[in-house]
C-alpha positions in Angstrom: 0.6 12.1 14.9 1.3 8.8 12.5 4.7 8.8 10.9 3.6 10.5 7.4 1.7 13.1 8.9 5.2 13.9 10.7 7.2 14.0 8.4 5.1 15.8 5.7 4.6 18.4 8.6 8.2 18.8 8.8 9.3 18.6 5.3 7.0 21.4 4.4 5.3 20.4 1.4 4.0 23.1 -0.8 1.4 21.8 -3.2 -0.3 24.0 -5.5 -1.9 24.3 -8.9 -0.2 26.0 -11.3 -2.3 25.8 -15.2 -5.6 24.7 -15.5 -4.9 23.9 -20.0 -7.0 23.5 -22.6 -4.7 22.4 -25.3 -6.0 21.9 -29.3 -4.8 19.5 -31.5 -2.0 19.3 -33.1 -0.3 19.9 -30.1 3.2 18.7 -28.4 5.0 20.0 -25.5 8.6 19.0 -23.6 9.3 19.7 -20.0 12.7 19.8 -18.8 14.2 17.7 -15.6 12.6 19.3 -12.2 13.9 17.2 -9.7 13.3 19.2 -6.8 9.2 18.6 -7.1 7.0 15.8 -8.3 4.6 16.9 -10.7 0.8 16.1 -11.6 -1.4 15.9 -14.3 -5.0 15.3 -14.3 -6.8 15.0 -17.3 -10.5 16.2 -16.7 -11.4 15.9 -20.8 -10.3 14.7 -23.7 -7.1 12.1 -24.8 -3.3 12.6 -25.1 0.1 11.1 -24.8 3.0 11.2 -22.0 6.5 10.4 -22.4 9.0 9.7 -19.6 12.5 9.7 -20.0 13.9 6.2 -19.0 10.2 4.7 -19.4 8.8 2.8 -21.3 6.2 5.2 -23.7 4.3 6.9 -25.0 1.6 6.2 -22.4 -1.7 6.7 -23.8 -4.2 9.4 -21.0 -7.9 9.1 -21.3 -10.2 11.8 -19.0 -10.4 11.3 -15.1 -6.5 9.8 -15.2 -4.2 11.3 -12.7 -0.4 11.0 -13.5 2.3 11.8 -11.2 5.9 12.2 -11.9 7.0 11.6 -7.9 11.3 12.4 -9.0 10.2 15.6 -11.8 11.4 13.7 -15.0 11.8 15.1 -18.6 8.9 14.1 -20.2 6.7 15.2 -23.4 3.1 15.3 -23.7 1.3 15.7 -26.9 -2.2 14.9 -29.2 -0.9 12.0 -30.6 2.3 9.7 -30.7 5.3 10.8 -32.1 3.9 14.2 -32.2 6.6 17.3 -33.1 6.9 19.2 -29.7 8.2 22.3 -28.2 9.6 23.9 -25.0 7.1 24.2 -22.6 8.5 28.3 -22.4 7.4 28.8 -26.3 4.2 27.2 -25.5 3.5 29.4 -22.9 4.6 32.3 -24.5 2.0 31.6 -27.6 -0.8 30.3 -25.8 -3.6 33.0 -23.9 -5.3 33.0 -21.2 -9.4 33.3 -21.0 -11.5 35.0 -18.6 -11.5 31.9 -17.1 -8.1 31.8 -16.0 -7.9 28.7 -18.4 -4.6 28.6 -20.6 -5.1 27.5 -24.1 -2.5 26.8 -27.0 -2.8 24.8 -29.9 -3.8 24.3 -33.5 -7.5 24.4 -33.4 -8.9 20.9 -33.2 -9.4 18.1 -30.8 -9.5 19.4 -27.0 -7.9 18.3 -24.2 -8.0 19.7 -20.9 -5.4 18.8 -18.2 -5.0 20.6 -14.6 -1.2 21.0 -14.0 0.4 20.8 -10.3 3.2 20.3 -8.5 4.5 19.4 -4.9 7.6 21.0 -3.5 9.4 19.7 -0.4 11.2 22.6 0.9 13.5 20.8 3.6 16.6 20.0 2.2 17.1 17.1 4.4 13.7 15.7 4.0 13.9 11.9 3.8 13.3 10.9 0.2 9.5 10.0 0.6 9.2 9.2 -3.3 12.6 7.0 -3.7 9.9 4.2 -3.6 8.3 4.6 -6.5 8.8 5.0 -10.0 9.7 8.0 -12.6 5.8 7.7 -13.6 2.8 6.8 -11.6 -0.8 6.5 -14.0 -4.0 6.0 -11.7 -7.0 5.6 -14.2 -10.7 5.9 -12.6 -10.7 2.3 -11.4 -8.1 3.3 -9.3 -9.4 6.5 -7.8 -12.5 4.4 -7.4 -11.0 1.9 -5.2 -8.9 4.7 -2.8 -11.6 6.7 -0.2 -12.0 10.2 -1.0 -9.8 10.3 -3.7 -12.3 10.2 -6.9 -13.8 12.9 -5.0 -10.9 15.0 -4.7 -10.4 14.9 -8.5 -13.7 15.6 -9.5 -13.7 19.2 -6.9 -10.7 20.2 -8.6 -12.1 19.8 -12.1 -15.2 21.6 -11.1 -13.3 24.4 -9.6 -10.8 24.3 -12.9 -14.0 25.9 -14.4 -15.2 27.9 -11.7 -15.6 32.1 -11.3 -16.3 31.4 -7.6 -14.2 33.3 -4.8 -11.4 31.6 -3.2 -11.1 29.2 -6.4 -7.1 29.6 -6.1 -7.0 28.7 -2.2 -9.4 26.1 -2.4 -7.2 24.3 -5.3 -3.9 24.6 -3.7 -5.8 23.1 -0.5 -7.5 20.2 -2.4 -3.4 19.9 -4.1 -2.2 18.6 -0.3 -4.7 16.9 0.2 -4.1 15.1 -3.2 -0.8 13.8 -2.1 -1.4 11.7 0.7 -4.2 10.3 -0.9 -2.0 9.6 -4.5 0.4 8.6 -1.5 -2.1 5.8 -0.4 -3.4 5.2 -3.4 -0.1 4.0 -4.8 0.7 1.8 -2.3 -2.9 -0.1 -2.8 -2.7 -0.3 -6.6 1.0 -2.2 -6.1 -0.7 -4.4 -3.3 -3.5 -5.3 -5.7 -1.5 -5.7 -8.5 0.7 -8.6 -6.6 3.5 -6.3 -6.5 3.8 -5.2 -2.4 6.9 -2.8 -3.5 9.3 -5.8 -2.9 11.6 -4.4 -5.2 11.8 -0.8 -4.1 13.3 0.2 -0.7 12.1 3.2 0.7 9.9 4.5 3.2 6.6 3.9 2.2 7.5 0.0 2.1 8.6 0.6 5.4 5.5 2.3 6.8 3.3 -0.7 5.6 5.2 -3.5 7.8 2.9 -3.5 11.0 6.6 -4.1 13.4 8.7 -1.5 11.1 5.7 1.3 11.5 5.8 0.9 15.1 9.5 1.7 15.6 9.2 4.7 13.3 6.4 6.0 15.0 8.6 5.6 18.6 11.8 7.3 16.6 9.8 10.1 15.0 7.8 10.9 18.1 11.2 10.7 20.6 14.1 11.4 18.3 16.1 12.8 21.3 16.1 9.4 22.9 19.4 7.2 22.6 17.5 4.9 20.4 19.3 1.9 20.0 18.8 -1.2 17.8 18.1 -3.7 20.3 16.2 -1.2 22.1 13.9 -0.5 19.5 13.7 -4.3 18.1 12.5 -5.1 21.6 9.9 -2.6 21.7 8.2 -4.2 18.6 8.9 -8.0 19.6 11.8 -8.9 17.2 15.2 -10.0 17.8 17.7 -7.3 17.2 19.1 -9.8 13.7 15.9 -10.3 12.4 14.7 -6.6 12.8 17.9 -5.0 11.4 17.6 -6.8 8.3 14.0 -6.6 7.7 14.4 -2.6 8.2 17.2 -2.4 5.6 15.6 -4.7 3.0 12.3 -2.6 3.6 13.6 1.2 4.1 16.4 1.2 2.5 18.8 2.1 5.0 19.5 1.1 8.5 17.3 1.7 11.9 20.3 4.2 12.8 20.6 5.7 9.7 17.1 6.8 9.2 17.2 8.2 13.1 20.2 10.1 12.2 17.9 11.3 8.9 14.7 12.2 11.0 17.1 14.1 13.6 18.7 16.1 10.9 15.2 16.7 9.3 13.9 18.0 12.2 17.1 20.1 13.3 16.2 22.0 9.5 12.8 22.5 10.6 13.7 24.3 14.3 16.5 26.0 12.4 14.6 27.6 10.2 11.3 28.6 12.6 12.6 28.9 15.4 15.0 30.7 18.0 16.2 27.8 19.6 20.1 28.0 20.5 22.3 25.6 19.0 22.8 24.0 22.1 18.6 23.7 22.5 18.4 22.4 19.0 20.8 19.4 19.7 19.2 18.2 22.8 15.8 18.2 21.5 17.1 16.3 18.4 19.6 13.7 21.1 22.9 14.9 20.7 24.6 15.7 23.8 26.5 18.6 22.4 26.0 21.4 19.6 29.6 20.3 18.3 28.6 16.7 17.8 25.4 17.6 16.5 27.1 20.0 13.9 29.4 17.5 12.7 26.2 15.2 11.4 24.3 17.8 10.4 27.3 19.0 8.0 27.6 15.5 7.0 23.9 15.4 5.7 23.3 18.5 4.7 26.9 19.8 3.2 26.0 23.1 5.9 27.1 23.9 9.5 23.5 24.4 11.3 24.4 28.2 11.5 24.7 28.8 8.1 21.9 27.1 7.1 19.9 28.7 9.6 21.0 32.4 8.0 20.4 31.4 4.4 17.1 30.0 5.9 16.2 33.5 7.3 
């Protein structure tokens, strides 16, 4: 299994689809801060306006963009610019749904039609997969074009947003996970194109692009109970131990070490939670050599002792 795969299966992400909207103009609406899931838009019809706190705005939407908001930012979205607006909770509360399953609110004119999802990593200790990227992310259809599979992806959810078949909610949800590796990929090869290789943001994803960095991941993630050590693992991918260090900080964001001690921890949270592993088991499979020393660091990171979270797990 490649690094991402790994850690997406351990973080369990929960991707669904939560509005397929057909708003009228005049319309406005203001979403508070959600920073425990990255939300996404995609706009199947019509035109509209988005607005990120701490960016730069409003960002004019056009149908077949997909917008992502990878850290759950307040933001407004409305008809036009400057546009009055209101809690998303009042527009809820005054908009219907049709037989459809389609929510619409609005005053009556202009139609716009957005399906409304969300991703939710439920590991607490998950490593920060989106630090890497900005509080907004707008793919337009030249984009989507350029990514395999991923024009595709947004054109099944649209025709299921209008669907009466059986299984329509499954199938969505389903086409949701999928949609985050691929806005996942797609990100990365937009900032590539664009002459900007994510030089300026640290994270992960960077990391996982560098051919020497990937390959050291992949050894931690698939043998975290080994006593990785730096040299060690600069060796296995043909650097010195100076030169590797550094490029793994500038690139990830943290240290070799540090993200070992972060994968450890991440997967400690996911044994905790399914299974019944002692808490002895649990640190030798993650490579601590006893629970006590393992508890320490997992405190550290996750502000728990491993039996406590395990019980508010449960």
């Amino acid at each position: 299994m490649d690094v991402l795969s790994s850690i997406l299966s351990s973080v369990h992400l929960t991707s669904e689809i939560y509005l397929s909207v057909e708003m009228s103009a005049p319309w406005g609406v203001s979403f508070p801060e959600q920073p425990d899931r990255a939300l996404f838009y995609v706009l199947s019809r019509g035109s509209c306006y988005i607005e990120v706190e701490g960016e730069e705005g409003p960002l004019p939407l056009v149908g077949g963009d997909l917008v992502m908001l990878p850290g759950g930012s307040p933001h407004t979205m409305a008809d036009r610019p400057s546009a009055p607006t209101i809690p998303v909770e009042t527009a809820l509360a005054r908009g219907v749904y049709d037989e459809q399953g389609v929510f619409r609110q609005g005053g009556g004119g202009a139609r716009t039609s957005l399906i409304v999802g969300r991703f939710r990593i439920d590991n607490p200790a998950a490593i920060p997969l989106l630090s890497s990227m900005p509080r907004l992310i707008r793919m337009g259809d030249e984009v989507a074009q350029a990514v395999p599979g991923l024009a595709s992806t947004l054109r099944l959810l649209s025709s299921e947003a209008n669907s009466l078949l059986p299984g329509k909610d499954i199938l969505m949800d389903r086409l949701a996970d999928v949609l985050f590796v691929q806005i996942l990929r797609a990100f990365v090869a937009h900032e590539e194109q664009e002459g900007r290789p994510l030089e300026n943001r640290a994270g992960l994803i960077r990391a996982l692009m560098d051919p020497e960095l990937a390959k050291a991941l992949t050894l931690m993630h698939t043998k975290p109970e080994h006593p990785w050590t730096v040299a060690e693992l600069a060796e296995r991918v043909g650097m010195s131990r100076t030169a590797f260090a550094i490029r793994f900080k500038a690139k990830a964001g943290v240290g070799p070490l540090e993200h070992l001690t972060q994968w450890r921890v991440q997967k400690a949270c996911e044994m905790l939670t399914l299974d019944r592993k002692t808490l002895d088991e649990v640190a030798w499979r993650v490579g601590y050599e006893s629970a006590a020393a393992f508890s320490r660091t997992f405190k550290r990171a996750t502000g728990v002792a491993p039996g406590e979270f395990r019980r508010t797990r449960r």
